[in-house]
C-alpha positions as CSV (number, residue, x, y, z in Angstrom):
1,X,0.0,0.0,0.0
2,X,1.2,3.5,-1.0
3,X,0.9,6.1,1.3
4,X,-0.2,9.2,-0.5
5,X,-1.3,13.1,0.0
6,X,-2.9,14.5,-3.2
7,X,-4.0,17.2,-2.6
8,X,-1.0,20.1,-1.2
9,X,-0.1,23.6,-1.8
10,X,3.1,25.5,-0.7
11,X,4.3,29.3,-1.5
12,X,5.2,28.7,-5.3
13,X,1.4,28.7,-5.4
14,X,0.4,32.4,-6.2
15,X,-2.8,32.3,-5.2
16,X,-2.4,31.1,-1.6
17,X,0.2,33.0,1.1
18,X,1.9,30.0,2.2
19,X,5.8,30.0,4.1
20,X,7.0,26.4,3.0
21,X,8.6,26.0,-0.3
22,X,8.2,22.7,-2.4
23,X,11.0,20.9,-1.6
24,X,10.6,21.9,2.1
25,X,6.8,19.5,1.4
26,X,8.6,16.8,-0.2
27,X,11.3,16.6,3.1
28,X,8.1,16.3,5.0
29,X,6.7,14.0,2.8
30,X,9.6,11.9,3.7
31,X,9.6,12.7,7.2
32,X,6.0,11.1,7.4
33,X,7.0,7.8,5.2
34,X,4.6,9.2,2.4
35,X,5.4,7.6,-1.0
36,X,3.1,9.2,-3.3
37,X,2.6,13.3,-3.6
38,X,1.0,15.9,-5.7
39,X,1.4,19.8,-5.8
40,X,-1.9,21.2,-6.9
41,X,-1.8,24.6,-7.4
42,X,-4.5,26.8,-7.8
43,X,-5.1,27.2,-12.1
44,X,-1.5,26.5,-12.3
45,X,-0.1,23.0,-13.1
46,X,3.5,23.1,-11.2
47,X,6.0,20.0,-12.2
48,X,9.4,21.2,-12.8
49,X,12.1,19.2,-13.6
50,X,13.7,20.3,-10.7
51,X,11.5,19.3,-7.9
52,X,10.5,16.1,-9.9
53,X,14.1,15.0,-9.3
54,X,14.2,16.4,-5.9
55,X,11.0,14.0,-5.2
56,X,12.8,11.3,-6.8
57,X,16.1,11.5,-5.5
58,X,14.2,11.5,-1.6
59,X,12.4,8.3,-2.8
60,X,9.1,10.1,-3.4
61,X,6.5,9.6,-6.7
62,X,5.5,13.0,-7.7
63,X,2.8,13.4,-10.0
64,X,1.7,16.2,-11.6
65,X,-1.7,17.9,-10.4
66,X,-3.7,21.1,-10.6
67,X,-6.6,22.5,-9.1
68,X,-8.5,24.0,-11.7
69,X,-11.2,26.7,-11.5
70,X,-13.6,26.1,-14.0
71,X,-17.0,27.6,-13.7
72,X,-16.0,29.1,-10.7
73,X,-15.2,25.9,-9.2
74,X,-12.7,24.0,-7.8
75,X,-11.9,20.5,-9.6
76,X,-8.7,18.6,-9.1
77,X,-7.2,17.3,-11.8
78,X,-4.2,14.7,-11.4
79,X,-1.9,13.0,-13.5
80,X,-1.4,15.2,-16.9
81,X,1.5,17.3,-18.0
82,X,-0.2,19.3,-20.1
83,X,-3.7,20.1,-20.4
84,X,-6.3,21.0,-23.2
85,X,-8.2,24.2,-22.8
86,X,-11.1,23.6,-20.7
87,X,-13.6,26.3,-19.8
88,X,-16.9,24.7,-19.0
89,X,-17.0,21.7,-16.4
90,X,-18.5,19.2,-19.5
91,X,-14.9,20.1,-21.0
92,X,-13.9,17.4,-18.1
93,X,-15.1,15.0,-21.0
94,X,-11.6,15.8,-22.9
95,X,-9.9,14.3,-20.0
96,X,-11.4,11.8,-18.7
97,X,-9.4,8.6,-19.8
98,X,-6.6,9.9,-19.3
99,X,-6.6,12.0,-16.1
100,X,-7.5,11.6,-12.4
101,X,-10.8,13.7,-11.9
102,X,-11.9,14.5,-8.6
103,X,-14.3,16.9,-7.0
104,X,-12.2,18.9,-3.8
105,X,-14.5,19.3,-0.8
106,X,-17.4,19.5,-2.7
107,X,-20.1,20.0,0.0
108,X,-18.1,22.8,2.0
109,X,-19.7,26.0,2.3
110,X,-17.6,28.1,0.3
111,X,-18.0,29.6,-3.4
112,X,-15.5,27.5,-4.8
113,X,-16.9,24.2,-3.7
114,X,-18.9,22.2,-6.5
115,X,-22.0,21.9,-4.9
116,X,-24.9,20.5,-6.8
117,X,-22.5,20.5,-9.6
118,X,-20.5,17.7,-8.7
119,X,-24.5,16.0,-8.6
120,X,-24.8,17.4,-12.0
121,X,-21.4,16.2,-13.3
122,X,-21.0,13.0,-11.1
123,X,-20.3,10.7,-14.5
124,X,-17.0,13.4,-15.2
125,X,-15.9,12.4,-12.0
126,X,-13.6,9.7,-10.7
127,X,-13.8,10.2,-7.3
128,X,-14.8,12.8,-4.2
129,X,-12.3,14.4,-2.1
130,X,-12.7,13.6,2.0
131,X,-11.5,16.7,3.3
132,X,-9.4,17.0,6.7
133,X,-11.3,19.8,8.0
134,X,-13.4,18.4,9.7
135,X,-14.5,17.0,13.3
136,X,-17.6,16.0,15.4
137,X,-18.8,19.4,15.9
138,X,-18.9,20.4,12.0
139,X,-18.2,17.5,9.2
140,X,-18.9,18.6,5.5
141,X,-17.8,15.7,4.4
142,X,-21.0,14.1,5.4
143,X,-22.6,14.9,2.4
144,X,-19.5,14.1,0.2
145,X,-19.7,10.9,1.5
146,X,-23.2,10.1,0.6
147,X,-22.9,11.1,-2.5
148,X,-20.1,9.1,-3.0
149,X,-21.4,5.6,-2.0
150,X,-24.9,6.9,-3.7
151,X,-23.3,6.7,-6.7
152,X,-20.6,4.3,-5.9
153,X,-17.2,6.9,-6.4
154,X,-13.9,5.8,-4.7
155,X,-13.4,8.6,-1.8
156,X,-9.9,9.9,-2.3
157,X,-8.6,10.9,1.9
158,X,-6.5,14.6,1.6
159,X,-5.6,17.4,3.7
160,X,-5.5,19.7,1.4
161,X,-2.5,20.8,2.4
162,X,-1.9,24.8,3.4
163,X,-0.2,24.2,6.7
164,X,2.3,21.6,7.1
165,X,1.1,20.7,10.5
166,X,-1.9,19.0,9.2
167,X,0.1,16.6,6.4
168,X,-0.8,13.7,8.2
169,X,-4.3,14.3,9.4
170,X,-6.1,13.0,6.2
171,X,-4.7,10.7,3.5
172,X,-4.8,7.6,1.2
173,X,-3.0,4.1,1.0
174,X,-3.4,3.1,-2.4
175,X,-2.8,-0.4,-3.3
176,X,-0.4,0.1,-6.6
177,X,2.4,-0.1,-8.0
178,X,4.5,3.1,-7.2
179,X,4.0,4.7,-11.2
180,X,1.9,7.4,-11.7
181,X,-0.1,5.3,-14.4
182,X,-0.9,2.3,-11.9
183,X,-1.5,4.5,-8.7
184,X,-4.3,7.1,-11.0
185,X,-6.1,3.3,-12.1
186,X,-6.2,2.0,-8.6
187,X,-7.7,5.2,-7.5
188,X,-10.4,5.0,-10.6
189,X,-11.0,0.7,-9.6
190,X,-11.4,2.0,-5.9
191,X,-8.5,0.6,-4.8
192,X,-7.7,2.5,-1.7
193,X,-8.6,3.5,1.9
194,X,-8.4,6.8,4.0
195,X,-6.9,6.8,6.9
196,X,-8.4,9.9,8.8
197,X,-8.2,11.7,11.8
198,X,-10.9,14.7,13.4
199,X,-8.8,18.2,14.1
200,X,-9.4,20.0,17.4
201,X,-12.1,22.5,18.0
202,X,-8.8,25.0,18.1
203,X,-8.0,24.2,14.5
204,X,-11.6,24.1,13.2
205,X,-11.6,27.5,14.5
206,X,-8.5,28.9,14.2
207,X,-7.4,27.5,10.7
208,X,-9.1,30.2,8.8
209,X,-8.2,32.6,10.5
210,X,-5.0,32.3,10.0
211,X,-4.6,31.5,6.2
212,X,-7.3,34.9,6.3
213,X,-4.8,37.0,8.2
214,X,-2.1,35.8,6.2
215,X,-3.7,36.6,2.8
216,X,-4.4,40.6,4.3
217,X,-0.8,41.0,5.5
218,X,0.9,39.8,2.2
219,X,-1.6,42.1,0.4
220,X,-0.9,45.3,2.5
């Protein structure tokens, strides 16, 4: 089984005001015995040579990810180098075969989350995202996961990764070979489990706050 975190960002992403750099994830990655990683950047697919042989070199399968706004929403999209123009979430159709398609915290309350749309799109998807941020107080993955045994998605486990502290608080073991072709078509066969663990009422809480504060200072 591979131990995997999908779903990460760090401060090469422009979009997010993060204070780890890329090889500083992979190092953690490491750290934690993770064998399997993806940098998903916000509209911006980041694989550079570089860091690809940084990942490799520690021991670690990067693949290449991005977390694309289409429609206004966020849709994860794993395991291409390059992508076609896609501007509409039926676009997804392009891609299908030969991407990983998930839907990122779908049921969250926030504008970027799909929403009914990832109901209205459920066929362009391979799987649905269970989100770390979450506990017994508050759990929006409820829904997500619902909707994915209603119409029988694998559940991909990620934390979503904007603080470092939480890399290990949601992931996946996949059960694959380590290559990015075999690890995207266990995912698709449902060949994987989440391992998954609630964050403190101080997290819930405080979590947003912080990445909130951050985004103001770095603008001012």
């Amino acid at each position: 089984m591979l131990k995997a975190q999908l779903h990460i960002h760090s401060k090469e992403d422009k979009i997010d005001t993060l204070d780890y750099s890329a090889k500083e994830v992979i190092d953690k990655a490491v750290k934690l015995k993770f064998d399997v990683i993806s940098f998903t950047f916000h509209d911006y697919l980041f694989y550079p040579k570089e860091i690809k042989e940084y990942a490799e070199k520690k021991g670690v399968l990067l693949i290449p990810g991005i977390e694309r706004t289409i429609e206004g929403k966020h849709v994860l999209i794993i395991g291409l180098e390059k992508l076609p123009e896609i501007n509409k979430l039926s676009d997804l159709e392009k891609i299908h075969n030969s991407a990983l398609i998930i839907a990122p915290h779908p049921f969250y309350p926030k504008g970027h989350a799909l929403g009914e749309k990832c109901i209205k799109y459920i066929n362009l998807f391979h799987g649905i995202e269970h989100c770390f941020f979450y506990n017994k107080l508050l759990n929006f993955n409820k829904e997500a996961i619902k909707t994915a045994k209603k119409y029988n998605k694998p559940m991909l486990g990620t934390s979503d990764v904007h603080n470092l502290r939480f890399f290990e608080s949601t992931y996946s073991l996949i059960d694959s070979e380590k290559n990015i072709k075999d690890v995207i078509k266990a995912i698709k066969n449902n060949k994987l489990k989440i391992v998954t663990n609630p964050i403190s009422n101080t997290s819930l809480f405080f979590l947003p706050v912080y990445i909130i504060f951050k985004k103001i200072i770095t603008r001012k």
